[in-house]
N, C-alpha and C positions, 0 to 999 in steps of 0.2 A: 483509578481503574474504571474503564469505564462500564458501565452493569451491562446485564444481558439484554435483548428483547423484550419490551415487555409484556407478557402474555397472559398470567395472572390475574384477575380482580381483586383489588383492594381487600387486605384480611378482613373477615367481621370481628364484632367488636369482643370481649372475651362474654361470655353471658354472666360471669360476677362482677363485671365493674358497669355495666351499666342496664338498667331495666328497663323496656318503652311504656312509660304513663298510658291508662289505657284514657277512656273516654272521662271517667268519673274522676270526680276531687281526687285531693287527699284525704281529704276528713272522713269523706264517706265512704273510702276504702278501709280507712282504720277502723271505723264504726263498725262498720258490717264484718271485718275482721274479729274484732273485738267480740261482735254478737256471736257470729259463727262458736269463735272459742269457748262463750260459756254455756252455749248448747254443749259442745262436747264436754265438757267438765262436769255437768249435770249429770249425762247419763252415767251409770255404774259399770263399771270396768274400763269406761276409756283413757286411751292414753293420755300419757302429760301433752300438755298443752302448746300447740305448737308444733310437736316433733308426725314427721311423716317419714311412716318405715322404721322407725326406730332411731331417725336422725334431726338434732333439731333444727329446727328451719330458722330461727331469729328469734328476737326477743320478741313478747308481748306488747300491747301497746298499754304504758304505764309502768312496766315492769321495770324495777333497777335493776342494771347488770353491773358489773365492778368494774374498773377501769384500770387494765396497770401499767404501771408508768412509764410513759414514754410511745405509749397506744395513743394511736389516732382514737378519736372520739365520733362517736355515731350520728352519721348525719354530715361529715364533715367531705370533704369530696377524697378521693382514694389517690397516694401515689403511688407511681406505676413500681410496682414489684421491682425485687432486684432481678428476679430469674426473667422478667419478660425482658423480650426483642424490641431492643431499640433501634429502629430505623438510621441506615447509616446517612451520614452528614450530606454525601450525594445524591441519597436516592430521593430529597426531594428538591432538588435541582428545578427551573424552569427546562421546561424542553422547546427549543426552537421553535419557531411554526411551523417550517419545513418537517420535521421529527415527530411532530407531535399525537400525530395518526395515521393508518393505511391511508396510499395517496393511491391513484391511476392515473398514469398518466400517458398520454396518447403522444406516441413520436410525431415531431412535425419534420418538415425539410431543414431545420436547423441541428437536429440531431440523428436526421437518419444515415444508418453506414459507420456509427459511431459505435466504439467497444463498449458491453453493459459497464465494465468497473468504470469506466471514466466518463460514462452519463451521468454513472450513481455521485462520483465523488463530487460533481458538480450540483447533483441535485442535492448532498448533502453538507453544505459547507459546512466545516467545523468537524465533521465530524471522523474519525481519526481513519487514517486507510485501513489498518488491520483489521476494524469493526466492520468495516464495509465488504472486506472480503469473506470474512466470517457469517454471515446473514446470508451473503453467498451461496456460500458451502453449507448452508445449514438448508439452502432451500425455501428462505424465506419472502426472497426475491424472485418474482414471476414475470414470463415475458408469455403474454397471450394465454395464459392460466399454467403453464406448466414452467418447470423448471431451466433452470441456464446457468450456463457456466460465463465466469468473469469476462472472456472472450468473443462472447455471443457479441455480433453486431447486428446491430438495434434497424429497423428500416421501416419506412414511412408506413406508419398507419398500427405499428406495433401497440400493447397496451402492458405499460410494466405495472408491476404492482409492487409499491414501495412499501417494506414494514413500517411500523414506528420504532423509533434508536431512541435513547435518550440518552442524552448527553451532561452528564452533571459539569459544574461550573467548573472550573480549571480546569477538569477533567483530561484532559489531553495535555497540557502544561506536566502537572502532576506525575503522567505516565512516563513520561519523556517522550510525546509524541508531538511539542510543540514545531511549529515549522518556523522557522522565524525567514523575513523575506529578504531576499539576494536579488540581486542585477551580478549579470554575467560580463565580459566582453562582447559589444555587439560589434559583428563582422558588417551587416546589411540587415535593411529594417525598411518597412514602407509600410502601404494598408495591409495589406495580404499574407504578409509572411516575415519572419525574424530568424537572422542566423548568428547565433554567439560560436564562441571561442570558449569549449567545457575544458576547465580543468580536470587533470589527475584528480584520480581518488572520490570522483563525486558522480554520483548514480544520477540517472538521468532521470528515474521514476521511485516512489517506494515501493518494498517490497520484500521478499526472500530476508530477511533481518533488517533489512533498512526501512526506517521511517519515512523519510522522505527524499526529493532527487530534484533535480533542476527544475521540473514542471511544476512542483509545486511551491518550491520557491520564487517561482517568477510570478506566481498567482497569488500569492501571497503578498508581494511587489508592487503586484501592478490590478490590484481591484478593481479598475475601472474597468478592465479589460474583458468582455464580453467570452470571449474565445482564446483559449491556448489550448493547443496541442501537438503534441511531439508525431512529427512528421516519419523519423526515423531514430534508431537506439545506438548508441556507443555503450560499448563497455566500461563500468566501472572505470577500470583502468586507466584507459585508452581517452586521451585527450585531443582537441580537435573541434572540425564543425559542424555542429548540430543546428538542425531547422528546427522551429514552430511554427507553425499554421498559428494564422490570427485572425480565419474564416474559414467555414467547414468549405468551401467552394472549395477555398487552397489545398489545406486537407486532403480530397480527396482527387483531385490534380495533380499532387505531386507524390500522392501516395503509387497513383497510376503511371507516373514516369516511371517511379523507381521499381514496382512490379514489371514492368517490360525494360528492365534494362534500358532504361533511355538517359539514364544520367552516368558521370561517370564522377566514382570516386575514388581517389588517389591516396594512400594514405605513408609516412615515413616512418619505416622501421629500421631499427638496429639489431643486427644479428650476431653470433658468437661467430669467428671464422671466415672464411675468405669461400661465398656465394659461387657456384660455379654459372659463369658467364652465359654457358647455352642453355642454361634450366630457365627458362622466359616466360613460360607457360607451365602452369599448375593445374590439372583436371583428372583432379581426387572426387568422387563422392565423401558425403561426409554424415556419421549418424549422431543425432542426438541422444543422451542418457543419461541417467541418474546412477550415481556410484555407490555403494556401498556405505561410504558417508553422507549421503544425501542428498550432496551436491551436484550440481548438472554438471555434465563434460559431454564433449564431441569427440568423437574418434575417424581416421579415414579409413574407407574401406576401401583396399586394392583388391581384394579375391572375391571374383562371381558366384565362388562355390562358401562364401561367407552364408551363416544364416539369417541375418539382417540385411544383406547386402540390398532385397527388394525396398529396404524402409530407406535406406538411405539417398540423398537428395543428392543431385549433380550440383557442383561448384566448380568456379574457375577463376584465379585469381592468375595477374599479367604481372611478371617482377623482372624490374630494369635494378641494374646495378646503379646508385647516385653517385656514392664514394667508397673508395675500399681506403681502410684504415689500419692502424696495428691488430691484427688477432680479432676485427671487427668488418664489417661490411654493413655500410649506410645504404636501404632499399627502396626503393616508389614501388609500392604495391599497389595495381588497381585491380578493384573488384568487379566481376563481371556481374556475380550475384553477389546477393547478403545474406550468408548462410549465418549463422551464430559463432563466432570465436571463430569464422572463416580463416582469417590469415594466421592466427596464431597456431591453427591447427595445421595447415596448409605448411609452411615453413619450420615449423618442427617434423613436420612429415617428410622435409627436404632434407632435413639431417641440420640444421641452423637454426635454431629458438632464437626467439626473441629476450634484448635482454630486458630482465625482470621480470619476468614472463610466472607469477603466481604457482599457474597449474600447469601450464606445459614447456616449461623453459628449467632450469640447470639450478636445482635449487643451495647448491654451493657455490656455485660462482654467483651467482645473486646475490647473495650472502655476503660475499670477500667484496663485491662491487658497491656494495652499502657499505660495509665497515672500511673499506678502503681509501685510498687518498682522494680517490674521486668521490665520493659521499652520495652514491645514486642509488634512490633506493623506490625507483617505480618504475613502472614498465615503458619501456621506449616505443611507442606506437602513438603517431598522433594521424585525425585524420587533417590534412592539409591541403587538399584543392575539391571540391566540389561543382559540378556544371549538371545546369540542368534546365529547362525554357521556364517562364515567370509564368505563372498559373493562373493568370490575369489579362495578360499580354502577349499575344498569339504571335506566335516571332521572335520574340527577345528571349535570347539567351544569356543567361547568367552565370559567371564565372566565380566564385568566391577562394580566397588565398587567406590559410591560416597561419601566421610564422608560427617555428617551434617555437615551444617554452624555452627560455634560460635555462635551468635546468640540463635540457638536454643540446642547447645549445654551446653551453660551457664542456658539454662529457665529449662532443666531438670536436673542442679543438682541443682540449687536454689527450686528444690521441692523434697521435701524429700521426698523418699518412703515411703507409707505406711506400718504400723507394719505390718501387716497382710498379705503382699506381699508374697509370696513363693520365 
């Protein structure tokens, strides 16, 4: 586990196991020890020799004291108590360079526009995400002397103020926070930018319970690599194609495409039920929120006289019918915007969940669809065409094609289309 911040000074020493020699011998402390005592012993009524208060302080110098067995002998150097605090195995770990003290550090054009949590993780290699967000939230982390949230983007000229972490050796192995390093399927790749093929099931970033996600497995991969960052988020779930920037230029390029709707992306869904034909156009608002369990969920809102209604954000998702099949309909969803669990909210709002759909899809027929002959047990949502101009290359437009999975390529011809299909 990794320890806290360290904020403390080194304990002192206990004051019985060790004394600071002052200027003078030994001898002539004993001497003069010794004199002092038979002054006092001289005068009449003083106390026994040695003791202050009524307590005795040590032995004389000459004096026998008895020794019993299995007693350390006087003079001999002291082990440390059973009751004292033994430093754990970690805590005296090397700490990093990077860790090893308050840093400041002054944003340049390499890092400005950038999220605080993924300057820091960068500034902190090694060191495990949770701990990073934690220093966070504790406040430890300064942007221009005050406070910030993970989110805060960092801009030229800014002045963070990095704690010191310390990182004991394994430490992160240990926790289960090891990342070990993955290559994806790459769709397209040049100087500028990288688009893989995410599988089901694998987070794109750590976080919310997750250790780690794609970005940091590709860094992990590929350490030469100056720059990675995730352009845009899929869900967990939802498999498909995701960018990286492999230069803040790109980064922020393509992040401005897709802020102004200028890319488009298409994604394939499976739904429960036969899709009606004239529903083309979806433009729901949609609000974000945390449930009773804890976990985030989106809801649509149709009613003005809602009392969130003002929070909630316009979305528009465009659904063309692909394939209508037994008791299923194959969908192209394109997104106008990127709202969060956009389509899956969007299309269960239509009255047709997606199947395997977690949180908002049919959680017994999901069920019967996993334990069933068809053996399918994730969510049918991948993103499959992406277009957007090269970030680089003023004019060029870019077209990327992700095939489905197997998977959900074998669940659509195990259903037979319907007769009535066109």
């Amino acid at each position: 586990m990794v320890s806290n911040i360290i904020r403390a000074k080194a304990r002192a020493p206990a004051a019985t196991e060790t004394r600071k020699s002052g200027p003078k011998s030994g001898a002539a402390s004993a001497a003069k020890t010794a004199g002092r005592a038979s002054d006092k012993t001289a005068r009449p009524g003083a106390k026994a020799p040695g003791r202050a208060g009524g307590r005795r302080a040590g032995p004389l110098l000459g004096e026998r004291v008895p020794v019993k067995p299995g007693a350390r002998p006087l003079g001999t150097s002291a082990a440390p108590a059973a009751s004292a605090r033994k430093p754990a195995a970690d805590a005296t770990a090397p700490l990093p360079p990077s860790a090893a003290q308050v840093r400041r550090v002054v944003i340049d054009d390499g890092s400005a526009g950038q999220r605080l949590d993924n300057f820091l993780l960068r500034e902190l290699k090694g060191v495990p995400k949770t701990h990073v967000y934690r220093v966070i939230r504790a406040g430890e982390v300064r942007v221009n002397k005050g406070r910030a949230q993970a989110d805060t983007r960092l801009e030229l000229g800014d002045e963070v103020r990095i704690p010191p972490v310390r990182l004991p050796e394994r430490a992160a192995e240990a926790a289960g926070e090891y990342v070990p390093p993955r290559e994806f399927p790459v769709v397209f790749e040049d100087d500028h930018l990288l688009a893989i093929n995410k599988p089901a099931g694998v987070a794109v970033h750590g976080g919310s319970g997750v250790s780690f996600g794609v970005i940091e497995q590709l860094r992990q991969a590929r350490p030469q690599a100056k720059f990675l960052e995730l352009v845009h988020r899929l869900d967990r779930e939802t498999s498909g194609l995701l960018l990286i920037a492999k230069k803040r230029s790109a980064l922020v390029a393509l992040q401005d495409q897709f802020r102004e709707r200028e890319t488009g992306k298409t994604y394939a869904a499976l739904v429960a039920g036969v899709w009606p034909a004239n529903l083309k156009v979806i433009d729901v608002p949609l609000l974000k929120f945390v449930g009773s369990d804890g976990e985030r969920w989106v809801r649509a809102v149709t009613n003005s006289h809602d009392p969130q209604a003002e929070q909630a954000k316009r979305s528009i998702s465009l659904v063309k019918v692909a394939q209508a099949l037994n008791g299923y309909s194959l969908l192209d969803v394109t997104i106008k915007t990127g709202r969060t669990h956009q389509i899956r909210v969007h299309l269960a709002h239509g009255g047709h969940a997606i199947v395997g759909d977690p949180k908002y899809g049919d959680f017994e027929a999901n069920r019967a669809l996993a334990r069933g002959e068809h053996r399918f047990e994730r969510m049918f949502l991948h993103a499959q065409r992406l277009r957007f101009n090269h970030p680089a290359r003023e004019g060029e437009e870019i077209e990327l094609l992700a095939p489905l999975p197997e998977e959900c390529l074998r669940l659509i011809a195990a259903l037979q289309p319907s007769k009535d299909a066109k």
